[in-house]
C-alpha positions as CSV (number, residue, x, y, z in Angstrom):
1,X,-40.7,40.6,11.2
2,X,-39.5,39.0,7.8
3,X,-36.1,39.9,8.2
4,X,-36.4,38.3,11.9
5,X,-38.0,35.4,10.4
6,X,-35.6,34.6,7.7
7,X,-32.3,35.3,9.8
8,X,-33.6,32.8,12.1
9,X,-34.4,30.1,9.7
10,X,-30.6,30.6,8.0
11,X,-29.7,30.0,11.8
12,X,-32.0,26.9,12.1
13,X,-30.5,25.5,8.8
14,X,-26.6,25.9,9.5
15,X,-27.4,24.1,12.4
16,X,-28.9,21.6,11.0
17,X,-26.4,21.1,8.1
18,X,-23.7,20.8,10.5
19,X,-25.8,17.7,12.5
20,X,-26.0,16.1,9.3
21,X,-22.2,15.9,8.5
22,X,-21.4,15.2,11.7
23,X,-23.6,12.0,11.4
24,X,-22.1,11.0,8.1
25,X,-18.9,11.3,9.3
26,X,-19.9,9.1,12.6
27,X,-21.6,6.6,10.3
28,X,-18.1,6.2,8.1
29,X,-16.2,5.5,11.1
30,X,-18.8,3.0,12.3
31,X,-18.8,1.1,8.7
32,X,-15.0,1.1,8.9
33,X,-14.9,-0.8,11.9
34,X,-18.2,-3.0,11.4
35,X,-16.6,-4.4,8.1
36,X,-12.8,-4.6,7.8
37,X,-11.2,-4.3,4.5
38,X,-14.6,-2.0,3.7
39,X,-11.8,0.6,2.3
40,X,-8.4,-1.9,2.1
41,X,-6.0,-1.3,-1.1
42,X,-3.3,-3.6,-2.8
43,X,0.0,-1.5,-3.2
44,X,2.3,-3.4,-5.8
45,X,6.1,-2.6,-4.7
46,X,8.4,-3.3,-7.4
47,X,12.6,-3.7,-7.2
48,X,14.9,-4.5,-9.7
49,X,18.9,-5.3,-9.7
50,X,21.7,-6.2,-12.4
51,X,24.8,-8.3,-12.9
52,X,27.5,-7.8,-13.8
53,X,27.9,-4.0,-14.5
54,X,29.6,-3.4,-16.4
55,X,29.1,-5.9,-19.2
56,X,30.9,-7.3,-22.0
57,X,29.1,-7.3,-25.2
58,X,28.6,-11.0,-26.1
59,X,28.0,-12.0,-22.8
60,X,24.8,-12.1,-20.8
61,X,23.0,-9.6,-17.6
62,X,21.6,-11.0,-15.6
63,X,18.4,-9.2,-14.1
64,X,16.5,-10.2,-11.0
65,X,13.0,-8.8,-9.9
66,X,11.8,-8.6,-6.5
67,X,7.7,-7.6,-5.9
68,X,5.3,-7.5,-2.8
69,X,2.1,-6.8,-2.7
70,X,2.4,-4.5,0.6
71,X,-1.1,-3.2,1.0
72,X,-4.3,-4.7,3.0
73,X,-6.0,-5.9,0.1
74,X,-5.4,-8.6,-3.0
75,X,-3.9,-7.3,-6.6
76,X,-6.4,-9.0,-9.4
77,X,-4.8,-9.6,-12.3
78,X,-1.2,-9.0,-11.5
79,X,1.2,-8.2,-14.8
80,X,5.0,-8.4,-14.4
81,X,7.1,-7.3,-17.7
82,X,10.2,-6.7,-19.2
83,X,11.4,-6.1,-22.4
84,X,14.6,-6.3,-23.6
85,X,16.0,-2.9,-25.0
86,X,17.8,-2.3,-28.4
87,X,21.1,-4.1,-28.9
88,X,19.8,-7.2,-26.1
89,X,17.9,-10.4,-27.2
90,X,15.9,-12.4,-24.6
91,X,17.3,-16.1,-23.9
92,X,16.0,-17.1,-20.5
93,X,13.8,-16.3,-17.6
94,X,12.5,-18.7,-14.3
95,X,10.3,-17.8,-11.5
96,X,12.8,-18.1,-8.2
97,X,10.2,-17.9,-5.9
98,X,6.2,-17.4,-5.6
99,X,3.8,-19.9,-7.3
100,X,0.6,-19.6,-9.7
101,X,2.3,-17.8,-12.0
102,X,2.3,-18.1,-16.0
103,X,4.0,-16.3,-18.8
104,X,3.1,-14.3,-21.5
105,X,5.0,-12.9,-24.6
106,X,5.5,-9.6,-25.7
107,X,7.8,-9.0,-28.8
108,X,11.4,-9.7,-27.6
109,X,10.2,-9.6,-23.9
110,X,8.6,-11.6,-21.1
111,X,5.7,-11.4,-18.4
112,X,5.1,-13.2,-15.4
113,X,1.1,-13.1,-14.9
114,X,-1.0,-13.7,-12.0
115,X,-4.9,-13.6,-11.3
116,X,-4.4,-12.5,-7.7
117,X,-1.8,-11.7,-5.6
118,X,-2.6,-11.8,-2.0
119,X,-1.5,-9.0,0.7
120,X,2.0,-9.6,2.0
121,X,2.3,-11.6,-1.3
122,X,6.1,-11.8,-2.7
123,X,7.5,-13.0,-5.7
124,X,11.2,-13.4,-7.2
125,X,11.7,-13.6,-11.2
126,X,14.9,-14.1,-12.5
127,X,15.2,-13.0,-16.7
128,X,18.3,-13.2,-18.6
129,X,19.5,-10.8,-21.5
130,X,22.2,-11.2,-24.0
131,X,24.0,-8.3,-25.5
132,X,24.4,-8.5,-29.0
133,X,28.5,-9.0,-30.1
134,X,28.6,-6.3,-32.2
135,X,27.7,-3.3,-29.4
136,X,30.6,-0.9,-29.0
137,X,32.3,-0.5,-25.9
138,X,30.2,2.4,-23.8
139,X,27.0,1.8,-24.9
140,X,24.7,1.6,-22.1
141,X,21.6,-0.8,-22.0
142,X,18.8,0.7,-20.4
143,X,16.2,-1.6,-19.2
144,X,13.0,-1.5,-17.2
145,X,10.6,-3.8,-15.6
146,X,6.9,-2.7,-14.5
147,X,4.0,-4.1,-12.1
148,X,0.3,-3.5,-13.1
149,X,-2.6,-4.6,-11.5
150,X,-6.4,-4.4,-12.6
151,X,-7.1,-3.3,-9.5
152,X,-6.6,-0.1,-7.8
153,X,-2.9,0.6,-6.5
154,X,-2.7,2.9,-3.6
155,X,0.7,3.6,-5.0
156,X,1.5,3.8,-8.3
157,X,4.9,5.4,-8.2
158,X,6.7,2.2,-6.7
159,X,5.7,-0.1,-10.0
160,X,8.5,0.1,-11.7
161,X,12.6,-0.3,-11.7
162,X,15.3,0.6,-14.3
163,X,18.5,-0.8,-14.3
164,X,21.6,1.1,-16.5
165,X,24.0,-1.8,-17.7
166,X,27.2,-0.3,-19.4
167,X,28.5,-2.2,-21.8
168,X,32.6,-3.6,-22.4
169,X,34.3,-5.0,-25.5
170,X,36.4,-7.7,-24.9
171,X,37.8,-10.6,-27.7
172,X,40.5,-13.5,-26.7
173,X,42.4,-13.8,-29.8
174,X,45.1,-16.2,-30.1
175,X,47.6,-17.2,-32.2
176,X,49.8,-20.9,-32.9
177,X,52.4,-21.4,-35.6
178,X,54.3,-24.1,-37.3
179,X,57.1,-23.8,-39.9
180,X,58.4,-26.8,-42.8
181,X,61.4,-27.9,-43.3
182,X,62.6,-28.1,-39.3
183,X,65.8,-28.4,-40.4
184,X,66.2,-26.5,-43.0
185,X,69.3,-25.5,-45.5
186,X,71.1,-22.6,-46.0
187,X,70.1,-21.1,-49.1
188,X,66.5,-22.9,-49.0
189,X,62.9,-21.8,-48.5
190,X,61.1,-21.5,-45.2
191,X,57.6,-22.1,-45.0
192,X,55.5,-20.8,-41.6
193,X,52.0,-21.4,-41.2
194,X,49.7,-19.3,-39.0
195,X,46.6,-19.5,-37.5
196,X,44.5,-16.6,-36.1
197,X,41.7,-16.9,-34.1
198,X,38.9,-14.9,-32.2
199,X,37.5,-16.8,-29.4
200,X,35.1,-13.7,-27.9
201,X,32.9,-12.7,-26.5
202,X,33.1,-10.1,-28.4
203,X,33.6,-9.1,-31.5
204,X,37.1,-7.7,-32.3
205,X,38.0,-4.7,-33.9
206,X,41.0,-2.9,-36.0
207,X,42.9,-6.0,-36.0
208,X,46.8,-6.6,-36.8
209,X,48.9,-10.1,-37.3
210,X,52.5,-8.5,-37.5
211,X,55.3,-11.3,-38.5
212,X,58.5,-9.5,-38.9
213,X,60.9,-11.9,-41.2
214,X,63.3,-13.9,-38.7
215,X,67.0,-12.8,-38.8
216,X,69.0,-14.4,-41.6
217,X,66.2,-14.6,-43.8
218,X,64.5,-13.0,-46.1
219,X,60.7,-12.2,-47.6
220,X,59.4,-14.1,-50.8
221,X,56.0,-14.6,-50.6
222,X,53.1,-14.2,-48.0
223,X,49.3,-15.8,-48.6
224,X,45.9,-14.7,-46.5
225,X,42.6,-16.5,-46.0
226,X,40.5,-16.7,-49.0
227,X,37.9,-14.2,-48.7
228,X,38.5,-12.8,-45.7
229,X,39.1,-9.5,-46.4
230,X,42.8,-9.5,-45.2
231,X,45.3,-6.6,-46.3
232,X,48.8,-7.6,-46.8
233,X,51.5,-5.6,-45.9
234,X,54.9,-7.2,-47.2
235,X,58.9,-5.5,-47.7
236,X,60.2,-6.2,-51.3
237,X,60.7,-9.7,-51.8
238,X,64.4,-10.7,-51.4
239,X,64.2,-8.0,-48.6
240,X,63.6,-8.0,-44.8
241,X,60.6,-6.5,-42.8
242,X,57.1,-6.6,-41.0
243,X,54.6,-8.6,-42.9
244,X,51.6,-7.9,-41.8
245,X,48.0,-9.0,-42.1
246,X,45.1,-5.9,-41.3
247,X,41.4,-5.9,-40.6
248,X,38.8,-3.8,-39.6
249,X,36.6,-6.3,-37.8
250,X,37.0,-9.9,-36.5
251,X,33.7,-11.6,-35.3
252,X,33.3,-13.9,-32.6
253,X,34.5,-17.5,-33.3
254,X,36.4,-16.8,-36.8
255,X,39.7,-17.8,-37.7
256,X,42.1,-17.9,-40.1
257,X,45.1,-19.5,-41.7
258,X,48.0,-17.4,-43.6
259,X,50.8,-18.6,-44.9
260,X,54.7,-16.9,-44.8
261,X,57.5,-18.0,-46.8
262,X,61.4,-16.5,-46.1
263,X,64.4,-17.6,-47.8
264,X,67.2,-18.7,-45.8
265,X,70.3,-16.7,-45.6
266,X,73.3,-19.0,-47.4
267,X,75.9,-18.1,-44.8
268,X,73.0,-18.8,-41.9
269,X,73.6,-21.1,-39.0
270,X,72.1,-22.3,-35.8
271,X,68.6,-21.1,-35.0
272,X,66.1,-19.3,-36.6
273,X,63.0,-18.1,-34.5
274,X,60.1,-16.9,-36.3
275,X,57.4,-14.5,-34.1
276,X,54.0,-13.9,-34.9
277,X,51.4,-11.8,-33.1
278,X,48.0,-10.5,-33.2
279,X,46.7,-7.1,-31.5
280,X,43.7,-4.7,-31.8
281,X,41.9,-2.1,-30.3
282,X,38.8,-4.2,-28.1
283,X,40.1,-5.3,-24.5
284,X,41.7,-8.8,-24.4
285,X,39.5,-11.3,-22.3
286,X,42.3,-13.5,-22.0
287,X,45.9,-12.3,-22.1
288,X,48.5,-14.8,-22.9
289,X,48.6,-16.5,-26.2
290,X,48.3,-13.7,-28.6
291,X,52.0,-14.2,-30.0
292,X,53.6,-17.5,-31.1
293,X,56.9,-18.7,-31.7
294,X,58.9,-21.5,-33.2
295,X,62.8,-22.7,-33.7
296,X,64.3,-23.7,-36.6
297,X,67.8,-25.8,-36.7
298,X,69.9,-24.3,-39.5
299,X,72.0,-27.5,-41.1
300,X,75.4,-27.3,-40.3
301,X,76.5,-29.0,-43.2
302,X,73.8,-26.9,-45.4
303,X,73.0,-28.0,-48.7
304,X,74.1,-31.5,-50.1
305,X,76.4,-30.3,-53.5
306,X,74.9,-30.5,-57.1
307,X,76.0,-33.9,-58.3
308,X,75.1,-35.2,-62.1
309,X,75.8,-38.9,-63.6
310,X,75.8,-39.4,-67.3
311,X,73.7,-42.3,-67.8
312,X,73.6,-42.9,-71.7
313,X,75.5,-42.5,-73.5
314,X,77.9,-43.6,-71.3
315,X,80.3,-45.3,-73.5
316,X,80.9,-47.6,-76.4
317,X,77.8,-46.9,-78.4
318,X,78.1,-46.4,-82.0
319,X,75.7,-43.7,-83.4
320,X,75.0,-42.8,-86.8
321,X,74.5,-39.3,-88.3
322,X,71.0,-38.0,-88.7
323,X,69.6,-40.5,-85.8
324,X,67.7,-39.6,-82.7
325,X,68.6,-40.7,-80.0
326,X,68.0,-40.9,-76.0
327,X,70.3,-38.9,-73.9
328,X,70.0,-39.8,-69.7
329,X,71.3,-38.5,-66.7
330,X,70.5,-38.6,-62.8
331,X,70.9,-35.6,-60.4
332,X,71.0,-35.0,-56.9
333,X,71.7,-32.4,-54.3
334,X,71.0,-28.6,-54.8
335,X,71.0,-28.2,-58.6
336,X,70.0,-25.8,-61.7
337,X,66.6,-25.9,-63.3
338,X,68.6,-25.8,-66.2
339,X,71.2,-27.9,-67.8
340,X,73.9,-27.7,-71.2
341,X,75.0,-30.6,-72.3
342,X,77.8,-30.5,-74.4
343,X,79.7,-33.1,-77.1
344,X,83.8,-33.4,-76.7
345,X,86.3,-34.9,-78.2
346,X,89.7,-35.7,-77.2
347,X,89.3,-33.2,-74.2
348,X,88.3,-30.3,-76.3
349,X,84.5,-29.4,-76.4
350,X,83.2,-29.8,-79.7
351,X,79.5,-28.3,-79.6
352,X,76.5,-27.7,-77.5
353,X,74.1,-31.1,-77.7
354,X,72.2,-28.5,-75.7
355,X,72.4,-25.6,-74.6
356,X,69.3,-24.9,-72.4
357,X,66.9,-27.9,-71.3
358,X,64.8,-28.8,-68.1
359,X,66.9,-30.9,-65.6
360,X,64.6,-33.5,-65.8
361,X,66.7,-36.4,-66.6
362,X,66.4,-36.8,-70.1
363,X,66.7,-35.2,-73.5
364,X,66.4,-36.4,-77.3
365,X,69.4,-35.9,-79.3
366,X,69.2,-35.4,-82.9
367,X,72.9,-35.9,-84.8
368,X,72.8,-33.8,-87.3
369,X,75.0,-33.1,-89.9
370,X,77.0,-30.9,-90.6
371,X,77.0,-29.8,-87.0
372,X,78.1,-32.7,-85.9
373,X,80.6,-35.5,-88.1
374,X,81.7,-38.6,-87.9
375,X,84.4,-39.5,-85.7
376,X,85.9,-41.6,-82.5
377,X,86.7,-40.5,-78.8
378,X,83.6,-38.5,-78.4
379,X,82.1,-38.3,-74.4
380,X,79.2,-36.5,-73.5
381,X,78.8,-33.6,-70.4
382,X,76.5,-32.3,-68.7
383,X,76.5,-29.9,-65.9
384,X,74.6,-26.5,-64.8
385,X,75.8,-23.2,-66.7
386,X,78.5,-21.0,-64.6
387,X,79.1,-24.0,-62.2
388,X,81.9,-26.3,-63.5
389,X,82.3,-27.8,-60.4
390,X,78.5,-29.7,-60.9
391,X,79.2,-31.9,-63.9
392,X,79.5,-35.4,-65.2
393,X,81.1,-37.1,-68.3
394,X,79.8,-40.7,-70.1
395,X,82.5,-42.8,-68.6
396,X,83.5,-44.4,-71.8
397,X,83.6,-43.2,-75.8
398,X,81.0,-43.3,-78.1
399,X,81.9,-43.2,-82.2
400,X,79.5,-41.3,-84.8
401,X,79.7,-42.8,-87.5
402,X,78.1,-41.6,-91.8
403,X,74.6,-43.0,-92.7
């Protein structure tokens, strides 16, 4: 009889249990209907896109973020953010579309806040990045943007986006020359100045300004910005060759201004085109204007002749021994540094007054004995040493005469 009794009351309870969740379930359904939204959820759905891709470093990506609230039920406290990854800075960010929301601040990031967004809710964000100039060509920015919500999400796993942004190097350098004196004389000095400059985006790397010396000239000096960390590369003055200006980085929006001198050939004639150019390793944003030139008219006649003028004495003075006095002369043309001026007599040269002094016009002369005596029919002459054909004697005689 137990064993009756208790296998029928396990019966009797297994039916009943099964009544019971069969009611609960009923009930559930009932409530669902009775009330709707009883059991809705908001489902934050997040998208993401980039532009351009790739990038050039220096320049800015633009990032634009797409979210819907596609679930049955409001988000409370709705948090959009992005920050911007290593090597980006943030520098502007809008809300294209939607309304009510505000902005928050995260170190180097933004967020676009909301108390609630309803279901079917959409909103557009628009946030601007810009890549530092010193990122290396390949680098790639990785950057992601998340949606959160205070309340529950019925699908996490569509919150988020990340966008991969390589990055480019790519600098617009540019070059402009000028050259003094246009024309210039054979056997004179040519100067060219250069200018070299880096107009970006980027910064630029490994860079070379190459000015080979132009035909019919030759190197004698070549000066680089001051400070700029510039390494000359120069042939032997008096010699021909590249000359050429290195560095291992050029930022964005530098410049710089070297200067070239070349002596001109004597026998030259015509034209004379001088060449400079700048290259490096980073991409050129704007190909064109990274070499320069500029003509040069070669006098025909070349240089005017080294002429001199005695201008005192000049004739009919009367000096006396052991006085000092003023000797003066003009120049003009192509002429030594240095002048001899001699004393002669009767066509016959007598001694040196001077043997080496400036060509500056003018010289003190002191007549002293017994290097120098009294006498009548003396002239003076000047002219440049080893060049007989550049000289000048007083027109008329001067006497010395005792103390």
């Amino acid at each position: 009889m137990k064993l009756t009794c208790c296998a029928r009351w396990g019966m009797v309870n297994r039916i009943g249990i099964g009544y019971w969740e069969r009611g609960l379930v009923a009930a559930l359904v009932t409530l669902a209907f009775a009330v709707p939204g009883a059991f809705a959820l908001p489902d934050l759905a997040l998208t993401m896109s980039d532009s351009p891709d790739p990038a050039v470093a220096g320049d800015l990506i633009t990032y634009v973020i797409d979210l819907e609230n596609t679930g049955d039920a409001a988000a409370s406290n709705v948090n959009v953010q992005l920050l911007a990854p290593a090597g980006t800075i943030l520098v502007q960010f809008q809300v294209l579309s939607g309304s009510g929301w505000t902005n928050g601040f995260p170190a180097n990031g933004i967020q676009f806040i909301k108390t609630s967004m309803a279901a079917a809710e959409t909103a557009q964000f628009q946030v601007k990045l810009k890549i530092d100039k010193a990122v290396v060509s390949g680098t790639i920015v990785s950057t992601m943007a998340t949606a959160t919500t205070s309340s529950t999400d019925a699908n996490a796993g569509n919150n988020s986006a990340t966008e991969t942004t390589t990055v480019a190097t790519a600098s617009d350098l540019r070059v402009t020359v000028t050259e003094s004196p246009d024309p210039v004389d054979p056997g004179s000095n040519l100067v060219y100045m250069y200018t070299v400059s880096n107009f970006g985006p980027s910064n630029a790397s490994n860079i070379t300004v190459i000015f080979p010396t132009p035909p019919n000239t030759t190197f004698v000096s070549a000066v680089g910005p001051q400070g700029g960390f510039w390494t000359l590369g120069a042939p032997p003055a008096g010699q021909s060759g590249d000359v050429t200006f290195t560095k291992s980085s050029m930022i964005d929006q530098e410049g710089g201004i070297f200067q070239l001198t070349v002596r001109v050939d004597d026998a030259a004639t015509g034209v004379i085109t001088g060449q400079v150019s700048v290259i490096s390793d980073t991409s050129e944003a704007a190909p064109g204007d990274e070499t320069a030139t500029t003509d040069t008219t070669v006098n025909a006649t070349g240089p005017e002749p080294c002429a001199f003028t005695v201008l005192k004495p000049n004739g009919g003075q009367t000096w006396t021994i052991g006085d000092k006095r003023p000797l003066r002369w003009d120049s003009t043309g192509l002429c030594c540094e240095e002048v001899r001026i001699q004393l002669w007599q009767n066509g016959q040269r007598v001694k040196n007054i001077k043997k080496s002094t400036p060509n500056d016009g003018k010289a003190p002369w002191l007549i002293k004995s017994p290097k120098f005596s009294p006498g009548t029919n003396y002239r003076v002459r000047i002219y440049c040493p080893g060049d007989n054909a550049s000289q000048d004697f007083s027109n008329g005689t001067i006497t010395l005469v005792a103390p």
